[in-house]
C-alpha positions in Angstrom: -46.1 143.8 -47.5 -44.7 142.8 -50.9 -41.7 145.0 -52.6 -43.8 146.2 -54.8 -46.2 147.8 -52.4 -43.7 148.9 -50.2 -42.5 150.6 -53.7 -45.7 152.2 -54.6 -46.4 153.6 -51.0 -43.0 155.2 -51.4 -43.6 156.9 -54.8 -47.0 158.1 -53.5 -45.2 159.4 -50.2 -43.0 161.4 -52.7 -46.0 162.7 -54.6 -47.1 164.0 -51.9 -43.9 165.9 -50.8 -44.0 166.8 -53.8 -47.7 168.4 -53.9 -46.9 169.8 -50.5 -43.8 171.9 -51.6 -45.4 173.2 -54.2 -48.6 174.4 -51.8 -46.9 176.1 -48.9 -44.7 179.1 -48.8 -41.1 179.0 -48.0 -42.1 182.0 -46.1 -44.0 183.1 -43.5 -46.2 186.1 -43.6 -48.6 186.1 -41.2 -46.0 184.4 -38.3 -47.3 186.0 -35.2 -43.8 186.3 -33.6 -42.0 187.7 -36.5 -40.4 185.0 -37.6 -39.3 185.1 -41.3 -39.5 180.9 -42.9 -42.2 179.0 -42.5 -40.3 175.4 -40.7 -42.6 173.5 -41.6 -42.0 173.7 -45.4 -40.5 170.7 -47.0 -37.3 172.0 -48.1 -36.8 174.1 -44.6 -38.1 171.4 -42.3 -34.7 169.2 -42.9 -32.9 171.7 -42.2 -34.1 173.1 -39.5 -33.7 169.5 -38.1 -30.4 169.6 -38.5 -29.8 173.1 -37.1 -31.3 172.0 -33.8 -29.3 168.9 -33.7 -26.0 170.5 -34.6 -27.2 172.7 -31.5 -27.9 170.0 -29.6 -31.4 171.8 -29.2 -34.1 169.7 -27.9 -37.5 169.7 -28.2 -38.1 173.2 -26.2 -34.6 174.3 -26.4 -35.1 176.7 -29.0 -34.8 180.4 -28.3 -35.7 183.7 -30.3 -32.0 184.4 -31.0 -31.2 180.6 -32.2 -34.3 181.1 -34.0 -33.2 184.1 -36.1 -29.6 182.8 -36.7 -31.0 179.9 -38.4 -33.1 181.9 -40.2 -30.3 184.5 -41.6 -28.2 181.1 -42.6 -30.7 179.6 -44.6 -31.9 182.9 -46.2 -28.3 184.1 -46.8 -28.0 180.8 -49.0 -28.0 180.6 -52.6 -29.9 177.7 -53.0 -32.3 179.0 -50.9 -32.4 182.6 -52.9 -33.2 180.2 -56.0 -36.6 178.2 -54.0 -37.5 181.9 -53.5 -37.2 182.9 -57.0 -38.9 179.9 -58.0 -41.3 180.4 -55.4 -41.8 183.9 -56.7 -42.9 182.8 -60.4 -45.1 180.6 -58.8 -47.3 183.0 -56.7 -46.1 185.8 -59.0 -43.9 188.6 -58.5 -46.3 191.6 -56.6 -47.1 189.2 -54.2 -44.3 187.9 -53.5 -42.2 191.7 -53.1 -44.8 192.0 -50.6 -44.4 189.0 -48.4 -40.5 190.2 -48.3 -41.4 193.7 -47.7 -43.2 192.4 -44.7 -39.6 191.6 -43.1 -37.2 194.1 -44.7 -35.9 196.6 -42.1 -37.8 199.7 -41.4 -35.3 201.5 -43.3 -35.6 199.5 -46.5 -39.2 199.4 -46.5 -39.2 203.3 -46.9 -36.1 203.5 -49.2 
């Protein structure tokens, strides 16, 4: 394979990254077990990576409450807040509120 096509298959890769971000939701909001981020999103799926490893998580070494603190880190980021605003003018803003209602304490949901 020539430089050049090891070039193009890169930029095509990224293209397709790129496509892919911009199709998923950073959010989850039909996970079955509750869970709030969707990890297979581009911009997630790196860190959640990282978060196991740091853990040094296997596999199937995952549990519910590791789970959740990774979520709360990565939500509780700025940078994050600003992929969900972004997100939000994407999809626009009504369904967006909702997807977040979906996971906002019972208490917030009704206040």
């Amino acid at each position: 394979m020539t430089y050049i096509q090891q070039w193009e298959q890169m930029r095509e890769k990224v293209r397709n990254l790129e496509q892919e971000r911009q199709t998923q939701l950073i959010l989850a909001p039909h996970n079955a077990y509750g869970f709030k981020l969707n990890i297979n999103h581009p911009l997630i799926r790196p860190k959640w990576d990282a978060f196991k490893s740091a853990k040094g998580l296997g596999q199937y070494g995952m549990t519910d409450d590791l789970r959740r603190e990774f979520e709360e880190t990565v939500l509780a980021s700025k940078y994050m807040q600003k992929c969900m605003e972004q997100e939000q003018q994407r999809i626009g803003a009504v369904e967006h509120q909702f997807i977040r209602m979906a996971y906002a304490p019972a208490e917030q949901a009704a206040g």
